[in-house]
VOBA-1610 file (N, C-alpha, C; in pm, whole numbers, padded with zeros to 5 digits, always signed):
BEGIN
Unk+12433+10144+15928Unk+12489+10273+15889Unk+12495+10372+16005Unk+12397+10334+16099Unk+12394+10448+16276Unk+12551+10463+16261Unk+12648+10360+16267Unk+12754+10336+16315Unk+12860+10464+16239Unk+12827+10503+16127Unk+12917+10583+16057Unk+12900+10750+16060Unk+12694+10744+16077Unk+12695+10887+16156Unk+12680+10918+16235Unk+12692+10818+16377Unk+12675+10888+16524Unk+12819+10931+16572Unk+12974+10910+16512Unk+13063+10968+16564Unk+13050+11122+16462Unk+13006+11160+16343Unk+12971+11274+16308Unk+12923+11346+16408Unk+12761+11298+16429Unk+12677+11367+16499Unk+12741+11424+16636Unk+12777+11314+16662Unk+12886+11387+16835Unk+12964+11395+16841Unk+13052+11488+16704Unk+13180+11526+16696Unk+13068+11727+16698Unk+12966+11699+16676Unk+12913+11853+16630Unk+12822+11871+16791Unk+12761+11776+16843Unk+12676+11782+16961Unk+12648+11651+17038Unk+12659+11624+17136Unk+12697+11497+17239Unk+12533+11498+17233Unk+12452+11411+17165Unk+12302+11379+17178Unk+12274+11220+17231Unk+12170+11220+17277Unk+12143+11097+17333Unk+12164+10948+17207Unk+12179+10815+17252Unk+12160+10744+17134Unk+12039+10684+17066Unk+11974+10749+17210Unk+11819+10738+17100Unk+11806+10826+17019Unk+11826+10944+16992Unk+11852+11035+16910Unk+11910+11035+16769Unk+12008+11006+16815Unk+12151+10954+16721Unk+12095+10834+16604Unk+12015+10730+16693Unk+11896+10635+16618Unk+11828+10688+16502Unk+11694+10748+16579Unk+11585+10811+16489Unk+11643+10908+16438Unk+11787+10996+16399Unk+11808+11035+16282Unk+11893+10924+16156Unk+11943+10841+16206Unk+11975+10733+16147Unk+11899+10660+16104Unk+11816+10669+16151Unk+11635+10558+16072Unk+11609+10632+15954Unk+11597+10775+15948Unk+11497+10836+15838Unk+11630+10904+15764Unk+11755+10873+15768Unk+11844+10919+15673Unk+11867+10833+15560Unk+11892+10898+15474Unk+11923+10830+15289Unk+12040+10853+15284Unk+12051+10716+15230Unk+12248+10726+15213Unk+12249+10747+15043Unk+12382+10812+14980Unk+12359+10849+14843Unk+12554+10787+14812Unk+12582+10756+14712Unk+12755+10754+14670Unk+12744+10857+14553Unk+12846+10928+14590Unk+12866+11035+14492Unk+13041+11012+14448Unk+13005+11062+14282Unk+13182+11004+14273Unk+13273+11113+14295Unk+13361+11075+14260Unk+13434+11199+14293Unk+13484+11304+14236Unk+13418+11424+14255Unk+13410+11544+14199Unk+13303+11587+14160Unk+13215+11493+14227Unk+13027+11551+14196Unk+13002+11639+14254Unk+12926+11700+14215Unk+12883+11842+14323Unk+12727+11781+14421Unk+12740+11834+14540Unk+12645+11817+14620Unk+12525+11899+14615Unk+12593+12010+14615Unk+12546+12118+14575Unk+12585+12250+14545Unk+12509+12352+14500Unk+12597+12440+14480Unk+12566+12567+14528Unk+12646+12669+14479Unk+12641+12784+14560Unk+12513+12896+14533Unk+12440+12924+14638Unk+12274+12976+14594Unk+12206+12896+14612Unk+12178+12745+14585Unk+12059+12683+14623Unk+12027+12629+14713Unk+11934+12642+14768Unk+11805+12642+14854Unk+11805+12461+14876Unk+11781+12441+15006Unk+11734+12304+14997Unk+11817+12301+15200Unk+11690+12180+15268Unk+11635+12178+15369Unk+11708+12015+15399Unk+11875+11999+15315Unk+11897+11881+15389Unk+12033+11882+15479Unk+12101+11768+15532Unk+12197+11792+15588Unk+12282+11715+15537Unk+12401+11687+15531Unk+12488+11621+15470Unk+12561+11595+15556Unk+12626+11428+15530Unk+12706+11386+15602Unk+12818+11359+15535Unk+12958+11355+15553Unk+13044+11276+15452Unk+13128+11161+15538Unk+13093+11052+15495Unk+13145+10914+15596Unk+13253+10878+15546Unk+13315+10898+15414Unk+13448+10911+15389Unk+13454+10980+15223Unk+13620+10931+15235Unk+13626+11034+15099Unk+13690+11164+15106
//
């Protein structure tokens, strides 16, 4: 899965690929269908989101 968010990651900041790695190690991948909400507007929460397609 590195493979789908390291052109994210260094489309936002050119980081090393060890980097690019160890956030790819401790990330959770989720499928959401379509028209789910991720989240919403007001709440609080300490994650980052990626969208690899869709």
């Amino acid at each position: 899965m590195q493979n789908k968010i390291s052109p994210i990651i260094n489309a936002v900041s050119n980081i090393s690929k060890k980097s690019t790695g160890k956030i790819a190690d401790i990330a959770k991948y989720k499928h959401y269908k379509k028209g789910e909400l991720i989240t919403s507007v007001g709440q609080k929460n300490n994650l980052e989101y990626f969208i690899t397609s869709g």
